[in-house]
C-alpha positions as CSV (number, residue, x, y, z in Angstrom):
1,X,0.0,0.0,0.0
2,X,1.0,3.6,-0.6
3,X,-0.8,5.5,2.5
4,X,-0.9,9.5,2.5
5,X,-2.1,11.9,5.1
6,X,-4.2,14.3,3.9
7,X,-7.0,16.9,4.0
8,X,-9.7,17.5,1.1
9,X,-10.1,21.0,-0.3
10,X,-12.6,23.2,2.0
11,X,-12.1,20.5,5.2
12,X,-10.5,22.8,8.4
13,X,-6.7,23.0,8.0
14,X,-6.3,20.6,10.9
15,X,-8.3,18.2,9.8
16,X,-6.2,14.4,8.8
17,X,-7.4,12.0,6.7
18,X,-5.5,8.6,5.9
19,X,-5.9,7.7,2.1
20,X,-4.2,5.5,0.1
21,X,-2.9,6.0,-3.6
22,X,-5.2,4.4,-6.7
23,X,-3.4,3.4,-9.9
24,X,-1.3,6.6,-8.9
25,X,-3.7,9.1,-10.1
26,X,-6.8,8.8,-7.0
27,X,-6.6,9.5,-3.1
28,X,-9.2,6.8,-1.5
29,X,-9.9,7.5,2.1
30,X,-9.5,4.6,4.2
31,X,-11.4,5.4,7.8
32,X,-14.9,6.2,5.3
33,X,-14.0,3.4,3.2
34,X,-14.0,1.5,5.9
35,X,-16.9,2.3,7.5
36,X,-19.2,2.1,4.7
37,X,-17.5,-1.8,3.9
38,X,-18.5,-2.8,7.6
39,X,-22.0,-0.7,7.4
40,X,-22.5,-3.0,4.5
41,X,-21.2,-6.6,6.4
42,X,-24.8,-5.3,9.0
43,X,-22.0,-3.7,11.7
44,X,-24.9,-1.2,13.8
45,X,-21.0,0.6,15.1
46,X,-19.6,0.9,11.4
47,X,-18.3,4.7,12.3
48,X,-17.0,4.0,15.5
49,X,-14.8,0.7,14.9
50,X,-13.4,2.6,11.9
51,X,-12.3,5.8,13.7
52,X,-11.0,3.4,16.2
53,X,-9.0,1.0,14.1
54,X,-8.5,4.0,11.2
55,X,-6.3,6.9,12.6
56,X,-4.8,10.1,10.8
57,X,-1.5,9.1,9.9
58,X,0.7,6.3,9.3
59,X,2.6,6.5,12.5
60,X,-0.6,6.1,14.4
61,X,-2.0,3.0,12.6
62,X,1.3,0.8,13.3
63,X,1.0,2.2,16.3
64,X,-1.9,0.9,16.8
65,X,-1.2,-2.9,16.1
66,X,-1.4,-5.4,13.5
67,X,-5.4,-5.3,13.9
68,X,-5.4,-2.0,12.4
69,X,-2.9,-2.6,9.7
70,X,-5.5,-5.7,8.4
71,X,-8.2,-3.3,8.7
72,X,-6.3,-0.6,6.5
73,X,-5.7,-3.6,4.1
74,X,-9.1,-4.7,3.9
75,X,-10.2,-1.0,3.6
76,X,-7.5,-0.7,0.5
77,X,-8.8,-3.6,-1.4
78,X,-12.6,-3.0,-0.4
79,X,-12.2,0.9,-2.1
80,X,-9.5,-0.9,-4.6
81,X,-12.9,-2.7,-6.2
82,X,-15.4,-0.1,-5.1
83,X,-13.7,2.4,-7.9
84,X,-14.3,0.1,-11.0
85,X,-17.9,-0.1,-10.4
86,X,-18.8,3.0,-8.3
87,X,-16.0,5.8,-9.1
88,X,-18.5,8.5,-7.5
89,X,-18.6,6.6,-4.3
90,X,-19.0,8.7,-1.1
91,X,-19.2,7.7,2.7
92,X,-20.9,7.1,5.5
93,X,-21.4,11.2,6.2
94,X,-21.3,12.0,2.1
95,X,-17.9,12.7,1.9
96,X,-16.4,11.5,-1.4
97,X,-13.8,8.2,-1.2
98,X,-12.2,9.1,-4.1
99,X,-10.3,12.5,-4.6
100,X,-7.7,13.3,-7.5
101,X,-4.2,13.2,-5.6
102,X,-3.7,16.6,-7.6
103,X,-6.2,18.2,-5.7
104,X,-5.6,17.1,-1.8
105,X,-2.8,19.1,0.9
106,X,-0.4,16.6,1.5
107,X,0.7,16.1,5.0
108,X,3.9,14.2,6.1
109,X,2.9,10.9,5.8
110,X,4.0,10.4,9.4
111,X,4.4,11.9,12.6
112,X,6.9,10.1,14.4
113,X,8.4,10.2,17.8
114,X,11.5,10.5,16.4
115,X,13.5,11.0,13.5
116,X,17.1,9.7,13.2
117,X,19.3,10.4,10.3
118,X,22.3,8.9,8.9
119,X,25.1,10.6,7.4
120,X,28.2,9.8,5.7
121,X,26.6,6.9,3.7
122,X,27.9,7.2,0.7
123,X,31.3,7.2,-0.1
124,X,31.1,9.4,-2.9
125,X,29.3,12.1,-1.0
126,X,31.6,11.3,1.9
127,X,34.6,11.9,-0.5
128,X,33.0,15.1,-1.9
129,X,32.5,16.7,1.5
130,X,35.6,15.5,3.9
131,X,39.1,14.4,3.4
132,X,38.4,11.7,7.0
133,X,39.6,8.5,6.2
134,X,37.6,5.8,6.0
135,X,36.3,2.8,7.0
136,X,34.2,4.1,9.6
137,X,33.5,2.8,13.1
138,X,30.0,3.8,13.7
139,X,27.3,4.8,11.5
140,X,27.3,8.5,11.9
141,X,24.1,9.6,13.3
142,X,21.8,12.7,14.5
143,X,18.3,13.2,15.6
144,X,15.9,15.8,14.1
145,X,13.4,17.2,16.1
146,X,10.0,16.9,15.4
147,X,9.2,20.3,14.5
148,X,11.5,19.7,11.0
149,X,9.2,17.4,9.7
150,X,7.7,19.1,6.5
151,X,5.0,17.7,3.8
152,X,6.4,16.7,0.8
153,X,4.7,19.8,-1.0
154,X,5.5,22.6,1.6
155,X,7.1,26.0,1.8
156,X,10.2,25.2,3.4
157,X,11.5,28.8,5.3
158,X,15.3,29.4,5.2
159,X,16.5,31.4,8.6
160,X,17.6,34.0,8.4
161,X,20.5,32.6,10.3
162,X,21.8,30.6,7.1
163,X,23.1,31.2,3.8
164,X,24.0,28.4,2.8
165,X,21.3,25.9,2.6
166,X,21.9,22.5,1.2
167,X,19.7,19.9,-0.4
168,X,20.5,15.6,0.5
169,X,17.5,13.5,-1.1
170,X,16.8,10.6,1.4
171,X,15.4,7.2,1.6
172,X,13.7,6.4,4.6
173,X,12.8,3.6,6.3
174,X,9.6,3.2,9.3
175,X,9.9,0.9,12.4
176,X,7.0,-1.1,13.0
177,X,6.8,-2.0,16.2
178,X,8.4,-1.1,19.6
179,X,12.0,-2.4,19.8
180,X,15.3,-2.5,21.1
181,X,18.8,-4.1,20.5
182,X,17.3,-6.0,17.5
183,X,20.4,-8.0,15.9
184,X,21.0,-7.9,12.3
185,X,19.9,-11.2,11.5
186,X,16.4,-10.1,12.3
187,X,16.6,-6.5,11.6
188,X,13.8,-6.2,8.4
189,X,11.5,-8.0,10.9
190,X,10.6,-4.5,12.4
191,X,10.4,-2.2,9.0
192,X,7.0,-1.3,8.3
193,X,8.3,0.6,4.8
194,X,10.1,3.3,3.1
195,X,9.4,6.9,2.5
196,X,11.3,10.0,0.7
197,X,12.9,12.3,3.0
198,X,15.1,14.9,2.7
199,X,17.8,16.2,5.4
200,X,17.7,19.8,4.4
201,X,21.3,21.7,6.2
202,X,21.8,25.1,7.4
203,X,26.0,24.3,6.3
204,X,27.0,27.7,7.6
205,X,25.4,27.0,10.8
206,X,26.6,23.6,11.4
207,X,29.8,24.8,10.7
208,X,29.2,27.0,13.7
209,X,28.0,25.1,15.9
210,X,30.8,22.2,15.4
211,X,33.3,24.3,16.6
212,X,31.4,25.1,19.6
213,X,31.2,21.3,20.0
214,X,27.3,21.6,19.1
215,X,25.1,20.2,17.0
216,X,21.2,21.4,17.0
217,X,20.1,24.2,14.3
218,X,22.0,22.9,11.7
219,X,20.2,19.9,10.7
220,X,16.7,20.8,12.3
221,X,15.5,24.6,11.4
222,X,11.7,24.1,11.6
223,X,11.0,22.4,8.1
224,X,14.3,20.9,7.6
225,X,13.0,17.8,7.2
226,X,10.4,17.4,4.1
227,X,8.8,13.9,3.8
228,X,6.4,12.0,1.2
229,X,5.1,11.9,-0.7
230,X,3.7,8.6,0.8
231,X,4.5,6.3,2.9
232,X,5.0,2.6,1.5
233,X,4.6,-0.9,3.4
234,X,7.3,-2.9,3.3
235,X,5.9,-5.5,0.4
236,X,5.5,-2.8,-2.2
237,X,9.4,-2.2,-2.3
238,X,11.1,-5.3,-3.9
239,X,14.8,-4.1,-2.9
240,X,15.6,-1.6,-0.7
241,X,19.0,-1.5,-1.9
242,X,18.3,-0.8,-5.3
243,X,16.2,2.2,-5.4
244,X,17.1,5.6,-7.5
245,X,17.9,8.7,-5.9
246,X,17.2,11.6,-7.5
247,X,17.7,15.8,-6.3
248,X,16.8,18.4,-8.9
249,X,16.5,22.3,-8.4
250,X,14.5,24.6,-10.4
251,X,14.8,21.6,-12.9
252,X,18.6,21.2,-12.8
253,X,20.0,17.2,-11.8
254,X,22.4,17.8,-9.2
255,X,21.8,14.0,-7.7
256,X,21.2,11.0,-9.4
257,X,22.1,7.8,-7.1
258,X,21.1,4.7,-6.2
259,X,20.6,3.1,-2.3
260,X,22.8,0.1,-3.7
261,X,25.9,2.5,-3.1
262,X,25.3,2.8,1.2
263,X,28.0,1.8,3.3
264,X,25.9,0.5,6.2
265,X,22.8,-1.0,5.4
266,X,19.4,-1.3,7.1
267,X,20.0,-4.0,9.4
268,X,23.3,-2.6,10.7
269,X,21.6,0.8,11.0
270,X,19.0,-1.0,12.9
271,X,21.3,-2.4,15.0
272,X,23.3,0.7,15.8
273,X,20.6,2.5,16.7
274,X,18.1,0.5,18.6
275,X,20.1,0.3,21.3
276,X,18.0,3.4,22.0
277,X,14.6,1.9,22.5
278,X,12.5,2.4,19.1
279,X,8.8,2.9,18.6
280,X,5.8,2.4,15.6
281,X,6.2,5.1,13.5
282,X,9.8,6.2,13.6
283,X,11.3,7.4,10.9
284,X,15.3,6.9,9.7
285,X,16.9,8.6,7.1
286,X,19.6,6.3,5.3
287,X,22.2,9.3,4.2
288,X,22.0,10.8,0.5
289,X,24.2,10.2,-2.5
290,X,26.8,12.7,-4.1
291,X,25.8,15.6,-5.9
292,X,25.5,18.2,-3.0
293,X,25.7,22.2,-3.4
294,X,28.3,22.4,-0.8
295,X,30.0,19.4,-2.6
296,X,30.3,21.3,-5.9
297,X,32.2,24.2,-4.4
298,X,29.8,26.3,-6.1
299,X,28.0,28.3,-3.6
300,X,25.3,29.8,-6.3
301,X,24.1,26.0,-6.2
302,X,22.9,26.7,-2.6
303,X,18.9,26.9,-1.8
304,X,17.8,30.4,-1.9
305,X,14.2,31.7,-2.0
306,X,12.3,31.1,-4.9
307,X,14.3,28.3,-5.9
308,X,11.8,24.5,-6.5
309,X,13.6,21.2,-4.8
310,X,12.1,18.1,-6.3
311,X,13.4,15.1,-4.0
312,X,12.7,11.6,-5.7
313,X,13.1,8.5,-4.6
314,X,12.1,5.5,-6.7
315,X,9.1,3.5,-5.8
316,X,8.1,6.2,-3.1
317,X,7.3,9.6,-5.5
318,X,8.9,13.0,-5.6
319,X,8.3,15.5,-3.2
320,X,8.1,19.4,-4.5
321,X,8.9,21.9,-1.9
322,X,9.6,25.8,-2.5
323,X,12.4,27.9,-0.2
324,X,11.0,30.7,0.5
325,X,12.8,33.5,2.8
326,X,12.0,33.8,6.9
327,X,9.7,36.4,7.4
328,X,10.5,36.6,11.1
329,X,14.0,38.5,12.5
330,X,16.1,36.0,14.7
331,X,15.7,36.2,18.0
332,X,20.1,35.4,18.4
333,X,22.4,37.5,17.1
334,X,24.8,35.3,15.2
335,X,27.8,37.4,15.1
336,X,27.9,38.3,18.5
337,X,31.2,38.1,19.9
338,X,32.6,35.2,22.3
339,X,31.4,35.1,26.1
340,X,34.8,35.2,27.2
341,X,36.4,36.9,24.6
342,X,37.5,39.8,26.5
343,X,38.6,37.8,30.3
């Protein structure tokens, strides 16, 4: 299944729905769909099991257990069959089970507790952006807070802060169920699927920060983190290591990369980082290929307002977000001097 979060034109801007693509080209909303399959089976509480079983957003429905994963599916196939005879359909409260994808807001997919992100995964964008030698130790790792977390077709706000602000096309994988210390061996037994992420970086600001010994602005500016378009279950990717990876601003291919190139796979990812105890809905970024602005040494490739990021990944869809410019002033003053540069 490819599952989206979403709201229909009209519907309250908080208001989540959780749909899942048609033939690529319809939005089918599951909890209705539902609903309307079990008011049909003679079920007097067809609304109320399916709000129950049927939440928002991806993260919530593994969260809520394998019962409402089935339920999903059966929702999937039920509106799956419905289309073909009844492509008008509406639900339980007349709201229409099919929408054109073109026309719905997309939210992330997921809202997870957590997102961890791994860098340095390629050894060509490694090569392209440090002269540190390699093999490495450890995966190299980060968490971005949730506040990054973008949808794959929002305004993404550089600070005002940063002036250099770099693009790295992700693929991601979701955590299933709670876990920790999972070995390799059995690692892909808690990936739920894959989704398109991408680490947007402040460089200038990292760069600041590391010699402070920090590392917090950086990576996660609010809206650092754009993700989508969808989020896939694990049986609708055939290889996870052999996906294309694709970055392209204002039309221009600056990445073009494949997952088959990452140093650490999944299950040693897994492995590394479940040490910290994991839960249903988590999201990790796998590290993104070569092709960089700050790799090029050509700082006009840097994001600047106005400029259109298309993030792709292959299997998952390609997320289109615009920079625009803060409209807020900062509230730190980034060329203040040292605390103790005078003592």
């Amino acid at each position: 299944m490819k599952l989206v979060s979403y709201r229909a034109e009209g519907e309250r801007a908080k208001a989540r729905r959780i749909g899942v693509i048609l033939d690529g080209e319809r939005v089918a909303d599951l909890r209705a769909g539902y609903a309307r399959k079990l008011k049909a089976e003679g079920d007097l509480q067809a609304e109320e099991i399916a709000a129950l079983r049927i939440p928002g957003d991806a993260s919530a429905l593994l969260a809520a257990g394998p019962a409402a994963m089935a339920a999903a599916r059966d929702a999937a196939a039920w509106l799956a069959e419905r289309r073909e005879r009844e492509p008008d359909a509406r639900g339980l409260d007349d709201e229409p089970l099919f929408l054109a994808f073109a026309d719905v807001h997309l939210f992330a997919p997921l809202a997870p507790s957590k997102v961890i992100a791994a860098g340095r995964n390629y050894k060509a964008h490694h090569e392209e952006m440090s002269s540190s030698p390699m093999p490495f130790v450890l995966p190299t790792t980060w968490l971005k807070g949730p506040s990054a977390i973008a949808g794959p077709r929002d305004d993404i706000v550089r600070p005002r802060a940063c002036q250099k602000m770099d693009y790295e096309t992700e693929m991601a994988f979701v955590i299933a169920k709670k876990c920790k210390n999972v070995p390799e061996a059995r690692a892909m037994e808690v990936v739920a699927g894959y989704t398109a992420a991408s680490d947007i970086t402040a460089r200038d600001v990292g760069q600041m920060e590391r010699k402070e010994g920090n590392r917090l602005f950086g990576k996660s500016f609010d809206g650092f983190c754009p993700m989508g378009p969808c989020f896939v279950t694990a049986e609708d990717i055939k290889d996870p290591n052999d996906l294309a990876i694709r970055t392209r601003v204002n039309g221009d291919l600056r990445q073009d990369g494949n997952t088959g190139d990452m140093i650490w796979k999944i299950p040693e990812i897994i492995a590394y980082i479940s040490q910290m105890e994991l839960l249903p809905g988590d999201v990790v970024l796998t590290g993104t290929p070569s092709g960089v602005a700050s790799g090029s040494g050509d700082n006009s490739k840097q994001l600047k307002p106005g400029d259109v990021l298309e993030s792709e990944v292959e299997g998952i869809g390609c997320m289109i977000n615009r920079i625009v410019e803060d409209p807020l002033p900062p509230s730190w003053d980034w060329e203040r001097p040292g605390k103790f540069a005078n003592t």
